[in-house]
C-alpha positions, -999 to +999 in steps of 0.1 A: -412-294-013-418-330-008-445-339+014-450-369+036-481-384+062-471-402+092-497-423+113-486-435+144-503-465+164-533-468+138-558-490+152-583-489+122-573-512+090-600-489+073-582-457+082-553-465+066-573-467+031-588-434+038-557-419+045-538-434+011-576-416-011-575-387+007-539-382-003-543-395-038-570-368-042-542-341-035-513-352-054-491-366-027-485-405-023-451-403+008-475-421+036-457-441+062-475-459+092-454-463+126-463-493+144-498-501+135-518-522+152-523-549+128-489-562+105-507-563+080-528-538+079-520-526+039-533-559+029-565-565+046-594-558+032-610-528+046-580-507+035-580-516-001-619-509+005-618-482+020-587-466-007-612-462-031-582-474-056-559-452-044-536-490-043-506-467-058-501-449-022-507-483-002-478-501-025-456-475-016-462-473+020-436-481+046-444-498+081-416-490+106-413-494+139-404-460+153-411-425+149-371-419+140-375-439+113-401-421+096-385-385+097-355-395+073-355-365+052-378-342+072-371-306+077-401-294+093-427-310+114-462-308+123-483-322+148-518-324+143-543-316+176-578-307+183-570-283+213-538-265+220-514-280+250-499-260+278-467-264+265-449-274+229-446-261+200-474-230+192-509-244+180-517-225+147-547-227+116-533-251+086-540-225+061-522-196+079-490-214+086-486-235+052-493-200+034-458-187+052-440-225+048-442-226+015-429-195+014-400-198+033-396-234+027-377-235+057-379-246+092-389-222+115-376-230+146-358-270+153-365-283+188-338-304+185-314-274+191-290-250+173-264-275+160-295-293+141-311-256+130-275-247+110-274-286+094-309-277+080-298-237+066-264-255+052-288-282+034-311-255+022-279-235+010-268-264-010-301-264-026-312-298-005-348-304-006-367-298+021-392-325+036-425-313+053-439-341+073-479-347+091-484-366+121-513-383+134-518-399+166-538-433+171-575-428+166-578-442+203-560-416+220-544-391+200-511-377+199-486-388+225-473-352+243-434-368+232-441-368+197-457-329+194-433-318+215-405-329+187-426-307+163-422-275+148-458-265+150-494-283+161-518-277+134-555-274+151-582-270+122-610-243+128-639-267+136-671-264+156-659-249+191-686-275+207-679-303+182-643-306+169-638-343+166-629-355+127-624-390+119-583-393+110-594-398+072-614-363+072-580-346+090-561-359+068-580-349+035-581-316+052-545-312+061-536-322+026-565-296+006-552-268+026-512-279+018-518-282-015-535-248-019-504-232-005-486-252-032-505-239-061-532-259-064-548-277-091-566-254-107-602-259-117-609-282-150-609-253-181-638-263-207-626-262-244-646-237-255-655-206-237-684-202-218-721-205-234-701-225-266-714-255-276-704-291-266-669-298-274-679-327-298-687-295-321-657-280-321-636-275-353-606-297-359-573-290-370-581-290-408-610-271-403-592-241-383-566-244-412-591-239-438-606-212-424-578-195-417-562-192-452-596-184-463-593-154-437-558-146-450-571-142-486-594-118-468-571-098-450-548-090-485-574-085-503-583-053-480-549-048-482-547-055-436-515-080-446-491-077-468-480-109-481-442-095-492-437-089-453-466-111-434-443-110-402-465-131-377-500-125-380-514-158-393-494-178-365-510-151-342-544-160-353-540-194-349-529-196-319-561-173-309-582-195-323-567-225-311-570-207-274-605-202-281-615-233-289-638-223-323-667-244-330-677-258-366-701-226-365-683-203-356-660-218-383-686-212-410-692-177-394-656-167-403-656-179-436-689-165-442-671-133-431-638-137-455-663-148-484-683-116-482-651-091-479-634-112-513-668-109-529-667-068-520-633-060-530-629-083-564-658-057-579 
C-alpha cells in the first residue's frame, strides 16, 4: 500500500529534515509539503542538517500549493491530533487502526460522499493501488478543523495525559514505526551464526562446508545411513542445514573429526 506524509504550512526549515530521517528510517520516501513557509525550505541548510542524509526523501519531495494537490492517489486519510474534536472523523490509537487498514486496505468510510465511496471499491476491484496518506498541521497551530474534517480518521498517539505535545519530527517517526509494524516490519538484524557461536570472521567458507561435507558423506556409506545407488537428497539437505546454521571453522573440524572416527571404525 503506498504510503505518503503531507505537512501543511510548515514553519520550521529544520522540521522538514526531520520529517524526510524519520521516514527514511521506516522505508517510506512519498513526503510532500503544502505551502511552507519558506520557498525554499528543501534547500536551506537546517533541513539537509537536520535529514541526517536522508537527501533521497528531500530530492523527491514536492512543494504544492494546496492540500488537493497533494491527495492525487489517496484512498484513505488521516489526520493527526493531540486531543479529539467535537466533531469529524472518530479520533483513534495509530496502532489499533493501521492493524485493521492494512487489513482491509480499504477506505472505511469517504467524507466526500457515496459517489466517491463506489469510485474507490471499483478502483480496488480492478486491483488499483490504494494510497494511505498522513497529515500534519503547522507546528504553530496545528491542524486547521477543514482539513481533519476531509479525513477518514484522526490519529491521537497515547502520550502522557498531562504532557502530550511531540515535536512534528517525533509524530512523524511515530506515525511511521507504528505503520510500518502493521506492514510487516523489518524484522530484527539475524546474526550469522546462532547464538553463543563465535564471531562471524570464523565462520567456515564455501570450500570448507564442501570439504566437510563429502568427508561426512564418506561417513554416512560407510555405516551404510546412504546409499550411494539411490542418494535421493540427503547431501543437498545437509547443506543447506549447514549453510542455515552458519558452521564455524570449529565446528567444521568437529564434524570431520566425527566422519574420521566413524571411517576409522568401520574400515577394521
Amino acid at each position: 500500500m503506498h504510503t505518503r506524509f503531507i505537512l501543511i504550512n510548515t514553519s520550521h526549515a529544520g522540521n522538514v529534515g526531520a520529517a524526510a530521517r524519520a521516514m527514511k528510517t521506516m522505508g517510506f520516501d512519498d513526503l510532500v509539503l503544502v505551502a511552507p513557509r519558506w520557498a525554499n525550505v528543501l534547500r536551506r541548510e537546517e533541513t539537509i542538517q537536520r535529514a541526517s542524509g536522508a537527501l533521497d526523501v528531500l530530492d523527491k519531495c514536492r512543494i504544492v500549493d494546496t492540500l488537493d494537490e497533494a491527495l492525487d492517489g489517496i484512498t484513505h486519510l488521516c489526520a493527526t491530533a493531540m486531543t479529539p474534536r467535537d466533531f469529524g472523523p472518530p479520533t483513534v490509537a495509530p496502532r489499533e487502526h493501521f492493524e485493521l487498514l492494512s487489513k482491509s486496505q480499504l477506505p472505511a468510510h469517504n467524507p466526500q460522499g457515496l459517489e466517491a465511496d463506489l469510485a474507490h471499491e471499483s478502483a480496488a476491484s480492478a486491483g488499483v493501488q490504494q494510497g494511505v496518506g498522513f497529515l500534519f498541521g503547522s507546528e504553530r497551530f496545528g491542524m486547521r478543523n477543514e482539513d481533519v474534517y476531509r479525513c477518514h480518521v484522526c490519529l491521537s498517539i497515547p502520550s502522557n495525559p498531562r504532557f502530550g505535545s511531540l515535536n512534528i519530527g517525533a509524530a512523524i517517526q511515530v506515525i511511521a514505526y507504528d505503520w510500518r509494524l502493521a506492514l510487516g516490519g523489518f524484522g530484527m538484524p539475524t546474526e550469522p551464526a546462532t547464538a553463543g557461536a563465535a564471531p562471524s570472521a570464523n565462520l567456515a567458507d564455501a570450500a570448507q562446508v564442501t570439504g566437510m561435507l563429502t568427508h561426512l558423506e564418506q561417513a554416512l556409506v560407510a555405516l551404510e545411513f546412504l546409499d550411494p545407488a539411490a542418494p535421493k537428497k540427503l547431501m543437498p539437505r545437509l547443506n543447506q542445514l549447514f549453510n542455515r546454521g552458519g558452521v564455524t571453522q570449529e565446528e567444521i573440524h568437529i564434524l570431520r573429526g566425527i566422519a574420521k572416527a566413524i571411517l576409522q571404525k568401520t574400515s577394521r
